[in-house]
C-alpha positions, 0 to 999 in steps of 0.5 A: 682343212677347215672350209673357208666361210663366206659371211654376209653382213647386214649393218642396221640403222634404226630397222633398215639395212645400211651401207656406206663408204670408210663408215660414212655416206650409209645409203639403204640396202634393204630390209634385213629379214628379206635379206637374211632369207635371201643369203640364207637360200644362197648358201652363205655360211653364216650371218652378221647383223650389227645394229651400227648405231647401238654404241653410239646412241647408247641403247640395246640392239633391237631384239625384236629384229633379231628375232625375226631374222633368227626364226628366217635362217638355218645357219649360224647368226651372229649379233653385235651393237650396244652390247655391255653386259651379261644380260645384253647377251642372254637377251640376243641368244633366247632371241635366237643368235647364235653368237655375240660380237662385241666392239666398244664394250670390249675396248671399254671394258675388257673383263666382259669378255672374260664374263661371256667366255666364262658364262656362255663359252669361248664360241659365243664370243667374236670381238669384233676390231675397227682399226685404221692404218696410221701414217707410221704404219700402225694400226689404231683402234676406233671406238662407237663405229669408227668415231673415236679413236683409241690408244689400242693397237690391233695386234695386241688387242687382238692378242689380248682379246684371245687370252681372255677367252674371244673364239674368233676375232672380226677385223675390219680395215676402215681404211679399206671399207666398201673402197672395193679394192681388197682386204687388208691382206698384210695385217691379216696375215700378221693376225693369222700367224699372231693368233690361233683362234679364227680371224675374220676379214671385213672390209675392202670386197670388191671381187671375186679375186679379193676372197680369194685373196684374202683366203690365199694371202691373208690367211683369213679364215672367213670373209664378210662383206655387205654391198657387193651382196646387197647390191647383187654385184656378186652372188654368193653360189658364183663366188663359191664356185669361183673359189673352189675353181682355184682351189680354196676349199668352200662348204658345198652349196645347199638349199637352205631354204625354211 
């Protein structure tokens, strides 16, 4: 069985990290190199660091940031924000990612995922999914960091984004996002049976119950959070443990410090 991964999130604003509520409200969290050093001693399993105004303003993610947060970790770091073509990506893996999620640009531009998949591999690629329930039930997907909507719906995006090559999907409930009442445990199971690449649960951490949860309920294959780390309302050595006491198999806590 493959060990269950807990991913921090770093969302970052013009070099700063940020976090808010249903993705409005941001309110600082800190410096994102001081804070990957941090997760990275820890013992997160990997990171995530979008640059959450990139699409939106309609400019590349800062690759002088990247690089400096890639040369503070030893484990696998992934890059999202203003990513549209093929040189956006050969630009954030020689700055030292590990991995590329691309949201807005997937939507837009579906074939992109083809040209990464095909000239980097299927692990280079997470498509990452903003989506809302609607009041019919439906899950809607959302351009530009939740602000426009589109006429996509996540199962099949989701699907499609697997046949054209994606190695994991990271689907966040905006309805669910820093609410801190769990994760969308019903629509990731439905994306865990409706898939067979790795689905990744953000939005809606709050707990120590809701990994769990989502883990035991939402089938998720990883769960990433921001503000319940950022903020030190749960640290991630205590999560593990608490997760491997109610029998979810976790990667054993290491010193990873460079």
């Amino acid at each position: 069985m493959l060990a269950k991964r807990i991913i921090p999130c770093l969302d970052v604003k013009n070099g700063e990290t940020v976090k808010g509520t249903n993705f409005v409200d941001l309110r600082s969290a800190g410096d994102p190199v001081e804070l990957a050093k941090a997760y990275n001693r820890a013992g997160a399993d990997e990171l995530v660091f979008l640059d959450i105004t990139a699409s939106h303003e309609a400019r590349k993610t800062f690759t002088e940031i990247v690089s400096r947060v890639a040369a503070s970790v030893s484990i696998p770091f992934t890059v999202g924000g203003g990513i549209n073509a093929l040189a956006d990506v050969d630009r954030l893996l020689n700055a030292g990612a590990d991995k590329v999620s691309i949201n807005s640009s997937a939507l837009r531009n579906p074939a992109l995922i083809d040209e990464i998949t095909k000239h980097f591999g299927s692990q280079v690629c997470t498509v990452a999914i903003d989506a809302q329930q609607m009041a019919d039930g439906t899950w809607q997907c959302y351009l530009n960091g939740g602000r426009i909507p589109t006429e996509r719906t996540l199962f099949e995006w989701a699907k499609e984004a697997q046949e054209r090559g994606a190695g994991e999907i990271l689907f966040t409930s905006m309805n669910h996002d820093g609410v801190k009442t769990g994760f969308a445990n019903d629509a990731l199971a439905q994306l865990h049976d409706l898939l067979s690449i790795p689905v990744i649960a953000s939005g809606g951490a709050g707990t120590m119950k809701h990994f769990a949860e989502t883990f035991q309920l939402g089938k998720a294959d990883a769960a990433l959070a921001a503000s319940v780390f950022h903020f030190g309302e749960i640290a991630i050595p205590d999560l593990k443990q608490y997760l491997c006491n109610e029998g979810i198999h976790v990667r054993q806590l290491s010193n990873n410090i460079l």
